[in-house]
C-alpha positions as CSV (number, residue, x, y, z in Angstrom):
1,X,1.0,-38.7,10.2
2,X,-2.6,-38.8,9.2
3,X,-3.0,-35.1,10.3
4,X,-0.6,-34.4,7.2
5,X,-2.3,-36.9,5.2
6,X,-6.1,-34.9,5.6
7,X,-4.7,-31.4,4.8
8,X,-3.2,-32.6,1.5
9,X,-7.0,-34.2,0.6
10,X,-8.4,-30.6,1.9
11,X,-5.5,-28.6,-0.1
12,X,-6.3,-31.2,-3.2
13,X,-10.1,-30.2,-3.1
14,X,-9.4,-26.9,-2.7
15,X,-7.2,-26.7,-5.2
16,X,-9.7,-28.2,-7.5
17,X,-12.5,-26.1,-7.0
18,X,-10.5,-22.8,-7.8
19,X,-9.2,-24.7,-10.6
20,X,-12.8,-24.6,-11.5
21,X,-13.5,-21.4,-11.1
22,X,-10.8,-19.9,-13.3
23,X,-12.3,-22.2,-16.0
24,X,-15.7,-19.8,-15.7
25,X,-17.2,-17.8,-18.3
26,X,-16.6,-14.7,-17.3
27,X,-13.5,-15.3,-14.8
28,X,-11.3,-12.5,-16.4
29,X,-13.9,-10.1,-16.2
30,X,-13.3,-9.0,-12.3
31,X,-9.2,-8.6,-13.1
32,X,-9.0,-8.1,-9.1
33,X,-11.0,-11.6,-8.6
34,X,-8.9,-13.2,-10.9
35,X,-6.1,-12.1,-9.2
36,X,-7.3,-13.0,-6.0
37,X,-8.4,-16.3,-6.9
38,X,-4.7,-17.1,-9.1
39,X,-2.8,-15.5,-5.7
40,X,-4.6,-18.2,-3.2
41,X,-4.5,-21.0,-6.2
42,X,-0.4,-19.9,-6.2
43,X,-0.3,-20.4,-2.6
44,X,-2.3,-23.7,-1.9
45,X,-0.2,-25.3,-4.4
46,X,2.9,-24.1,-2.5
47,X,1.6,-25.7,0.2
48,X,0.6,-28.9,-1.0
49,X,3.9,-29.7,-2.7
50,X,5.8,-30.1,0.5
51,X,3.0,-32.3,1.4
52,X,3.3,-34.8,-1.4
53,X,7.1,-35.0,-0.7
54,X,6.4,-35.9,2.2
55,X,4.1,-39.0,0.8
56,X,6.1,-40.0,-1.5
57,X,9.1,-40.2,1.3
58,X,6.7,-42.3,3.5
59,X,6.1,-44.8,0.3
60,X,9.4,-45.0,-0.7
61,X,10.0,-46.1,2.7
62,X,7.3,-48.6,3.0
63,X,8.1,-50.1,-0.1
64,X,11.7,-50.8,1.1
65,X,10.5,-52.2,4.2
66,X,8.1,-54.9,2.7
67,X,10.8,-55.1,0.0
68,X,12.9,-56.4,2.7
69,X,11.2,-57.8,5.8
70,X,12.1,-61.0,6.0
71,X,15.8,-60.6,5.6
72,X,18.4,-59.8,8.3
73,X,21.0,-57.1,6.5
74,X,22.3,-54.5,9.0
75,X,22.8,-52.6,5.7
76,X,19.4,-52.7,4.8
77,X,18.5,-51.9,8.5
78,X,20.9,-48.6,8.4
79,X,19.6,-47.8,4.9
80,X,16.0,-47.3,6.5
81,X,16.8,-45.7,9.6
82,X,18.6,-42.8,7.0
83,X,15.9,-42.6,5.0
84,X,13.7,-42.0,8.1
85,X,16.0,-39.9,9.7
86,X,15.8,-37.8,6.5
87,X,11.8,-38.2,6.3
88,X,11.8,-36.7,10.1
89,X,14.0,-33.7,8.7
90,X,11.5,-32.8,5.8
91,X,8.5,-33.5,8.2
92,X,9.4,-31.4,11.2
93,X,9.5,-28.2,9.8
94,X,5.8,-28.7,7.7
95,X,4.3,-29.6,11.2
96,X,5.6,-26.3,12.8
97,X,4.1,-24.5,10.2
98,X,0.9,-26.3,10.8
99,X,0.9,-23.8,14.0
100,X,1.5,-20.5,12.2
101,X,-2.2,-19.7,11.1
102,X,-2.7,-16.6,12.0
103,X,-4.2,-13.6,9.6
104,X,-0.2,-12.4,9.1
105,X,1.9,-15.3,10.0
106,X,3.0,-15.8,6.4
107,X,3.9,-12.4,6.1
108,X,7.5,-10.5,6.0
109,X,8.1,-8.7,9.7
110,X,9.3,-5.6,11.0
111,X,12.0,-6.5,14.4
112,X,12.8,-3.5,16.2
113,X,15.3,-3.9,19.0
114,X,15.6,-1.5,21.6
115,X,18.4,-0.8,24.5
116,X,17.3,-0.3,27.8
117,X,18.4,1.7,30.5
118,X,22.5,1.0,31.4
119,X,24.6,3.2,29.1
120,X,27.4,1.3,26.8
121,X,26.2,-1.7,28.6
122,X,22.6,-1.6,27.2
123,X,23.7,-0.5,24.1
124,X,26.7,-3.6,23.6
125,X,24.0,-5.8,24.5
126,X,21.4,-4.4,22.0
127,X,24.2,-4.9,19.2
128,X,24.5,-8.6,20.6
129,X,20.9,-9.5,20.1
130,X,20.9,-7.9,16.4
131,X,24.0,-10.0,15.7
132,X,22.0,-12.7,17.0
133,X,18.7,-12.0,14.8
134,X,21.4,-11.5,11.9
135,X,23.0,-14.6,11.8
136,X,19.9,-16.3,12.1
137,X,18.1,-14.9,8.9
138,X,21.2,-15.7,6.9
139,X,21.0,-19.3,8.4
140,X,17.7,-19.8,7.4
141,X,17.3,-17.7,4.1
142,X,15.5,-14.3,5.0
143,X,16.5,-11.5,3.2
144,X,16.7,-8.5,5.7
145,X,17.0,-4.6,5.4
146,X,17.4,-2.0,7.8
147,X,15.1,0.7,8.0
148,X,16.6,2.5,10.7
149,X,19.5,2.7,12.9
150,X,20.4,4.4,16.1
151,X,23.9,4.1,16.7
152,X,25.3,4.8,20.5
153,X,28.5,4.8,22.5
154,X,29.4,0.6,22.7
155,X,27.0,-0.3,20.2
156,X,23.1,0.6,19.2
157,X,20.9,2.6,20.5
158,X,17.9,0.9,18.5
159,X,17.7,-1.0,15.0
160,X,14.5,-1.7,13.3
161,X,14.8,-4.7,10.3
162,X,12.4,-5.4,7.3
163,X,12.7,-9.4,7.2
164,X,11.3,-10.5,4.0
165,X,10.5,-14.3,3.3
166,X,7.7,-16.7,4.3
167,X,6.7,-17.1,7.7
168,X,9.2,-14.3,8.8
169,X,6.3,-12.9,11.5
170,X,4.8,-16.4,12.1
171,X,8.6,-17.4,13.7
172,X,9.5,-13.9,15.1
173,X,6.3,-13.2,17.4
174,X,7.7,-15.2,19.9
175,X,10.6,-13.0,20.3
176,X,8.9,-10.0,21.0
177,X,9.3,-8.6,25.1
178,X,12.2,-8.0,27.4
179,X,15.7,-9.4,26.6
180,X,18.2,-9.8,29.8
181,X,22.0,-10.2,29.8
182,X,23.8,-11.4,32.9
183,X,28.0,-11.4,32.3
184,X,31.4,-10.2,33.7
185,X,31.0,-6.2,32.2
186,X,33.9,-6.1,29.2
187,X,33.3,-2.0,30.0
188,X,34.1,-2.4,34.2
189,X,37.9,-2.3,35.0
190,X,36.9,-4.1,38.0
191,X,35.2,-7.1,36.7
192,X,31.8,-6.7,38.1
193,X,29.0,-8.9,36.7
194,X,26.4,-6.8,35.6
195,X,22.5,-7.5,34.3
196,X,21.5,-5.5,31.5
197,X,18.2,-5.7,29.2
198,X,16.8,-4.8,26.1
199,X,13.2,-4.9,24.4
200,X,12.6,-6.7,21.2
201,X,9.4,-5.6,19.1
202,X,7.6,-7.8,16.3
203,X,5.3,-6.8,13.6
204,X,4.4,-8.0,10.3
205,X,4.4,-6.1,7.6
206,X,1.1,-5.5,6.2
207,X,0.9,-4.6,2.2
208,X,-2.8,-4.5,2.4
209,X,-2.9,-0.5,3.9
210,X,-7.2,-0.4,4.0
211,X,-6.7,-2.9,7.0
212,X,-5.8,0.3,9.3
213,X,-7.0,3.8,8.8
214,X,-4.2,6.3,10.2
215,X,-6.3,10.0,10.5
216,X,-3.7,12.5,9.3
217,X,-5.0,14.6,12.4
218,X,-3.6,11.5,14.9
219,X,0.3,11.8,13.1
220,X,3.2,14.4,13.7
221,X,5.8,13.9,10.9
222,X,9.2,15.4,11.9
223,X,12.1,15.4,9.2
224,X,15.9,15.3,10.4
225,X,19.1,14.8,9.2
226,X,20.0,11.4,8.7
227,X,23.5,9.9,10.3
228,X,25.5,6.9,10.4
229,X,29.1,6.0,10.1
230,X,29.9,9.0,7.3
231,X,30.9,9.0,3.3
232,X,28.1,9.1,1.2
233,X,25.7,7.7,4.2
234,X,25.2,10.8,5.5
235,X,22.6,13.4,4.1
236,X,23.2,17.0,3.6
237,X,19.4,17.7,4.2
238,X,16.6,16.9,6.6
239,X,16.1,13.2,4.5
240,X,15.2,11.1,7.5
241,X,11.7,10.7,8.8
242,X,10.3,10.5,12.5
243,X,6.5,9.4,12.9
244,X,4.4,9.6,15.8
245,X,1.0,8.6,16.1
246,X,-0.3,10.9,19.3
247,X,-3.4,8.6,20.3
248,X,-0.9,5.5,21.1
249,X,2.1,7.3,21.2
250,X,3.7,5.1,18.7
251,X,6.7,6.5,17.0
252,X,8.6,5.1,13.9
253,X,11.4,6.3,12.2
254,X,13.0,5.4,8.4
255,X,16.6,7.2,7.4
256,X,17.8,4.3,4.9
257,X,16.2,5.8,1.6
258,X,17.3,8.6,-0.3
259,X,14.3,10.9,0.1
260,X,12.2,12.0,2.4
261,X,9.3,10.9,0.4
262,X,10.6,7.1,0.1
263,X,11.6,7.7,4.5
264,X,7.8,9.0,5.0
265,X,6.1,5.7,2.7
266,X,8.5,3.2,4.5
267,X,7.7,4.9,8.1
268,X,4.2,4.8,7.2
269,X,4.5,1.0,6.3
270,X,6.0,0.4,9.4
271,X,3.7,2.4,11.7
272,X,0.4,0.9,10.0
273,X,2.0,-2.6,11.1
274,X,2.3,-1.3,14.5
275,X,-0.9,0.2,14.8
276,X,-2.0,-3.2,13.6
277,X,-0.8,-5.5,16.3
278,X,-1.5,-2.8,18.6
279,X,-5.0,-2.8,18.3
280,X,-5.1,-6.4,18.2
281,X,-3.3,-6.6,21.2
282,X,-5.4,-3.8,23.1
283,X,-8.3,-6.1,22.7
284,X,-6.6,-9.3,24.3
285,X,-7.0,-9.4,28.1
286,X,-3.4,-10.1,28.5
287,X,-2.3,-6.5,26.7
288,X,0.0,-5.8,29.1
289,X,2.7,-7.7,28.5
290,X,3.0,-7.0,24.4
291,X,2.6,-3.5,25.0
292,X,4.6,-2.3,22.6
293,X,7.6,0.0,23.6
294,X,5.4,1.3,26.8
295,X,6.3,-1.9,29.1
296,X,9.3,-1.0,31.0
297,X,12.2,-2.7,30.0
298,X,13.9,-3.9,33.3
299,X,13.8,-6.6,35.9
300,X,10.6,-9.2,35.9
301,X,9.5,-8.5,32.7
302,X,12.1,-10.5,30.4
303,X,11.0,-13.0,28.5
304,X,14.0,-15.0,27.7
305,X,17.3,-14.8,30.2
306,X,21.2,-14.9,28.9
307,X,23.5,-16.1,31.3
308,X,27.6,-15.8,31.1
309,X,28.6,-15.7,34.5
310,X,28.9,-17.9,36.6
311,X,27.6,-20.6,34.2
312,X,26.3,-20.1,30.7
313,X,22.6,-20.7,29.6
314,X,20.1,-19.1,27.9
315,X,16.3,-19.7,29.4
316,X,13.0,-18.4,28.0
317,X,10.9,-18.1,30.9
318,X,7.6,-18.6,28.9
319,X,8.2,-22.3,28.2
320,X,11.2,-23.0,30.0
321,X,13.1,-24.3,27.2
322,X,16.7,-23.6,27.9
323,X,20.1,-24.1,26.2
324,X,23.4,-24.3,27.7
325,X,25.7,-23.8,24.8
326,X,25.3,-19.8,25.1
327,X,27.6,-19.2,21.8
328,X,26.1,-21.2,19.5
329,X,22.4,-19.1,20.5
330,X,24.4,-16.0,20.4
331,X,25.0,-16.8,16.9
332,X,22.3,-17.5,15.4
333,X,20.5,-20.7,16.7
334,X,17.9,-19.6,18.1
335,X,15.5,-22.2,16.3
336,X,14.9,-24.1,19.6
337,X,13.0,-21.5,21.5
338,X,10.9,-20.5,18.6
339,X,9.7,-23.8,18.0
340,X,9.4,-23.9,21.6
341,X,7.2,-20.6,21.6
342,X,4.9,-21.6,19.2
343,X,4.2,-25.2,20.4
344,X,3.3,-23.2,23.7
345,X,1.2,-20.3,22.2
346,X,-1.2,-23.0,20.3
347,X,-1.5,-25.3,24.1
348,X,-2.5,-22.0,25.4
């Protein structure tokens, strides 16, 4: 616990000199340095809250203890092992987040999913995994729009998803690569089992748009009629918006809005996210298995394995965390293997 304890004396001091600073002659000269400054102050002092809970738990605690340490009451006993229980429950999720420091991990996050090859098999199992990342925003508070949607014969095509909330990208990174299904097909008559996959893509969504420079030159915009399920979802003109940047042959889409000039700024959004991790990515020596939308999405690339038949388990084959309750994943708990993934990312 003494890791925890040090970052709240660094927050504290932090905190305290840019509580100096705003006290400045001066300060609210630069309005965009005052800004800055109030947006990190905002932050650190989010942080540091959870922190102090976290203290004042551990005293609480300590002062029942001595309170009580030289009698013998099994109430007592259970009344500190609840407390502690509850101290572990606060404390957990603080030291996860300890792991998420990247540039963007605080940052909302664009989740594309993509069906592979297979048909209606593909395409069930595509809907499947969105249901999945669905159930698991709600469970844990992210607010989540869709940008686009490609519906298909059985289920999706492809969906991407704005997540918004903290940490969105910092606990969805993991999930990025190749999906794979293994179950009795519900679509063959004679009850074959069959293996389908699907790719999942993370990004975060960057509001900052000087951090990548898109050249006009390197974009082809196309505009297309939006679909969907009919009524007043469907748009009598060319509303929906198709980028593709031709140097990485990246291509976004956005048919949600109600113009083609809200589709075009949200596509643009998205693909200066993309471009983003892809050029951080290109500079890692292990590019090639994030690469984006280009890695083939079949056998021996998946990252995580979901087994029906003959037995049920779902196995990420990074870190070898598996789980054999294959609904409960399914919907929504998927908290395991993220945890999981990021405890393995930082050993690496």
């Amino acid at each position: 616990m003494s890791g925890g304890v040090f970052d709240v004396k660094k927050l504290e001091n932090e905190i305290e000199k840019l509580e100096n600073i705003t006290l400045q002659e001066g300060f609210w000269g630069d309005k965009k340095r005052a800004e800055e400054t109030f947006s990190k102050l905002n932050s650190l002092k989010d942080n540091l809250l959870p922190w102090q809970k976290i203290i004042d738990f551990i005293n609480d605690i300590d002062e029942l203890i001595q309170l009580y340490e030289n009698q013998d009451d099994d109430e007592i006993s259970k009344e500190v092992d609840q407390q502690i229980a509850e101290l572990e429950k606060e404390y957990n999720p603080l030291k996860l987040k300890k792991l998420l420091s990247g540039r963007f991990d605080k940052n909302g996050c664009f989740l594309s999913v993509h069906a592979g090859a297979g048909g209606t098999e593909a395409c069930d199992w595509a809907q499947m995994l969105m249901r999945m990342y669905l159930r698991w925003f709600e469970q844990n508070d992210f607010k989540v729009e869709t940008i686009d949607l490609q519906e298909a014969e059985g289920g999706i095509k492809s969906v991407t998803l704005q997540v918004t909330g903290d940490y969105a990208y910092g606990y969805l990174q993991g999930e990025a690569g190749v999906h794979r299904l293994v179950r009795i097909s519900p679509f063959d008559s004679n009850k074959r089992r069959h293996t389908s996959f699907t790719s999942v893509y993370a990004s975060p969504v960057i509001e900052d748009e000087l951090v990548v420079t898109i050249d006009p030159g390197d974009i082809r915009i196309d505009t297309y009629r939006a679909g969907g399920a009919g009524g007043q979802h469907v748009n009598k003109t060319d509303s929906a918006v198709r980028i593709t940047h031709l140097k990485t042959g990246i291509v976004v889409a956005c048919q949600n809005e109600r113009s083609q000039h809200m589709n075009k700024a949200v596509a643009m959004k998205v693909l200066t996210s993309r471009l983003y991790e892809y050029y951080q990515k290109e500079s890692e020596i292990e590019h090639q298995k994030y690469a984006l939308e280009k890695k083939e999405i079949s056998w021996g690339n998946q990252i995580r394995s979901y087994v029906f038949q003959p037995y049920t388990m779902v196995k990420d084959h990074r870190t070898n965390e598996q789980v054999g309750n294959i609904q409960a994943v399914m919907d929504g708990e998927i908290s395991v293997f993220i945890e999981s993934y990021l405890k393995w990312k930082a050993a690496r």
